[in-house]
N, C-alpha and C positions, 0 to 999 in steps of 0.2 A: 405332945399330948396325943395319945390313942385314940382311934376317931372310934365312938358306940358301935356294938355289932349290930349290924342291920334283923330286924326280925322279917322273916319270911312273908308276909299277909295276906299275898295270894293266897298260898301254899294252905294257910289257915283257913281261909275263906273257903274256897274250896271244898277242903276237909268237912266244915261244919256243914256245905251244904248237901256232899256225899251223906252227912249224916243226917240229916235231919229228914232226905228226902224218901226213906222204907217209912217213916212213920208216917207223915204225911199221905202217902201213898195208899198205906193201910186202913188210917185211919178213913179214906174219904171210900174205898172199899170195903168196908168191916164188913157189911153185910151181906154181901157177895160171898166171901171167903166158907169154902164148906164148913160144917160143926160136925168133924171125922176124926178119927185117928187112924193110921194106915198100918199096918203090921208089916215086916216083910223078914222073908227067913231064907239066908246065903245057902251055897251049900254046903259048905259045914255047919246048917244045923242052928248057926247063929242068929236070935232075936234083934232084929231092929226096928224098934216104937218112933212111927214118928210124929209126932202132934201138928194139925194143921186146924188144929180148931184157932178162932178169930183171936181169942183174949193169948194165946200163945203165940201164933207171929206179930201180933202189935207188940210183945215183950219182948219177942228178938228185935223188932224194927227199931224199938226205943233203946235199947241195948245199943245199935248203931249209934243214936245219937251223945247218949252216955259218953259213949268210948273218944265221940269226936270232942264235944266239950275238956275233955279230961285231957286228953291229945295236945291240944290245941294249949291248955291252959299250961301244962307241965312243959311241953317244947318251948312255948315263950319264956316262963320261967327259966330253965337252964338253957336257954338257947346257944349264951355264950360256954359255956360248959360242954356242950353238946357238938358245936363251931369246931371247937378246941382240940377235941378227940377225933374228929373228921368223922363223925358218926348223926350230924343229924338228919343228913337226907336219909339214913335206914332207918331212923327212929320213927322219922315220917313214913316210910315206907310201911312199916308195919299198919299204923294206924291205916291208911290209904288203902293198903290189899284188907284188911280184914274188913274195911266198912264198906267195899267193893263187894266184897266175896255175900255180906249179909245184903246189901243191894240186892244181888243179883235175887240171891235167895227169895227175898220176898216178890219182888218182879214176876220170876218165872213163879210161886204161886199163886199171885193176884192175874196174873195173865193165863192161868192155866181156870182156872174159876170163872173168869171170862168167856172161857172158851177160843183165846185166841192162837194158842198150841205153838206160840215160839218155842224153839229150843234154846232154850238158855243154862239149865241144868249143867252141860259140861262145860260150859266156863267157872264153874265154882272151884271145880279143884286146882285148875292156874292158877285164880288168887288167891287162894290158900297158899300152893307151892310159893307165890310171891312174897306172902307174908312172912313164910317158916327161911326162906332165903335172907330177906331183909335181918333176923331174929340173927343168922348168924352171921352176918356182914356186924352186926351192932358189938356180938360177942367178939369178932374178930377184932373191933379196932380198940375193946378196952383189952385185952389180950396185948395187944401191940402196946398201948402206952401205961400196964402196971405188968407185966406178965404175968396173968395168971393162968395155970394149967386148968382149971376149972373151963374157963372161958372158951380157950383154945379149942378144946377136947368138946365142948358145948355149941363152937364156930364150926367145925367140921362135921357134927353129927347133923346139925343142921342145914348145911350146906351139902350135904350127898343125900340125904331125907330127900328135902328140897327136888333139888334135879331127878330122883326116883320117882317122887311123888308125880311130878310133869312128865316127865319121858311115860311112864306107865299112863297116865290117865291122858294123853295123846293116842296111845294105841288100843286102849280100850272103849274110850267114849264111842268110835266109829261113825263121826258125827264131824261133816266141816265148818260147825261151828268151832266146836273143840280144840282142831287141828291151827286156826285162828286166835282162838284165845291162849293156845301153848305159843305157839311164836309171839305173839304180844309180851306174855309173862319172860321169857328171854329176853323182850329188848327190855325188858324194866328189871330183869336181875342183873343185867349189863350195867343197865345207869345204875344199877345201886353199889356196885361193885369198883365201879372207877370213883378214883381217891375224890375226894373232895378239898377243894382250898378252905384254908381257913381267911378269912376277915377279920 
């Protein structure tokens, strides 16, 4: 008789608590938080709106929590399924860097409202790059066990994205914060990347 697949509850735990903690955060600074909107224009020209009024990062920060509940619910669900495919530490990976990446986000603007001027800002694109990696480690391993050309083709774009997206925003942040959070984001596309046993 097959012994049950074990479900992760750290991993869960964790997760919910990464998520829950921008809203909390938010929520107990809402009124600090400026009532702005900041425009900024590249040089080619291009408009970027970005809203930092209060009722707009409490929606990202709640977003965070969303995604961790849902995370959390769905990975237990097919966990055995997930085992199987040797895909769920990416599966977790994704959830993990994107409720990391919205962390940060709201951190360095409740800390910038403060006035406390960490630099936190160039750590958002490592966990992003971690998540967009994780996306194609996930496409890679159903690739492997149905072969799909979609998948494949879908594991490789995201996987050279990835590694672009980090190599570039290492050398442009110019920030040793940055420099810090790219080598972090490598040791965890590492561990995402080595096969996982099944149970």
């Amino acid at each position: 008789m097959a012994s049950p697949v074990r479900q992760p509850f750290g991993s869960y735990l964790l997760l919910l608590a990464l998520g829950i903690l921008p809203s909390l955060l938010v929520a107990h600074y809402y009124g600090v938080i400026p009532h702005r909107i900041v425009i900024q224009w590249d040089a080619f020209g291009n408009t970027t709106v970005i809203g930092t009024r209060s009722r707009t990062v409490f929606l990202v920060a709640n977003l965070a929590t969303a995604m961790a509940v849902l995370g959390v619910v769905f990975a237990a669900w097919q966990n055995g399924a997930l085992l199987k495919l040797g895909a769920r530490r990416a599966f977790l990976g994704i959830y993990f860097a994107q409720i990391v990446a919205i962390d940060l986000t709201c951190i360095s603007i409740v800390t910038d409202a403060l006035g406390a001027g960490l630099t936190l800002k160039p750590t958002v694109p490592p966990a992003m790059a971690v998540a967009l990696f994780a996306g194609g480690v996930l496409c890679w391993r159903l690739d492997r066990s149905q072969r799909n050309l979609f998948a494949r083709a879908a594991a490789v774009a995201a996987v050279v994205f990835s590694l672009t997206m980090l190599g570039f925003s290492a050398i442009a942040v110019n920030a040793v914060v940055g420099y810090y959070a790219s080598a972090f984001a490598l040791l965890a596309m590492l561990a995402l990347a080595l096969p996982e046993k099944n149970a």
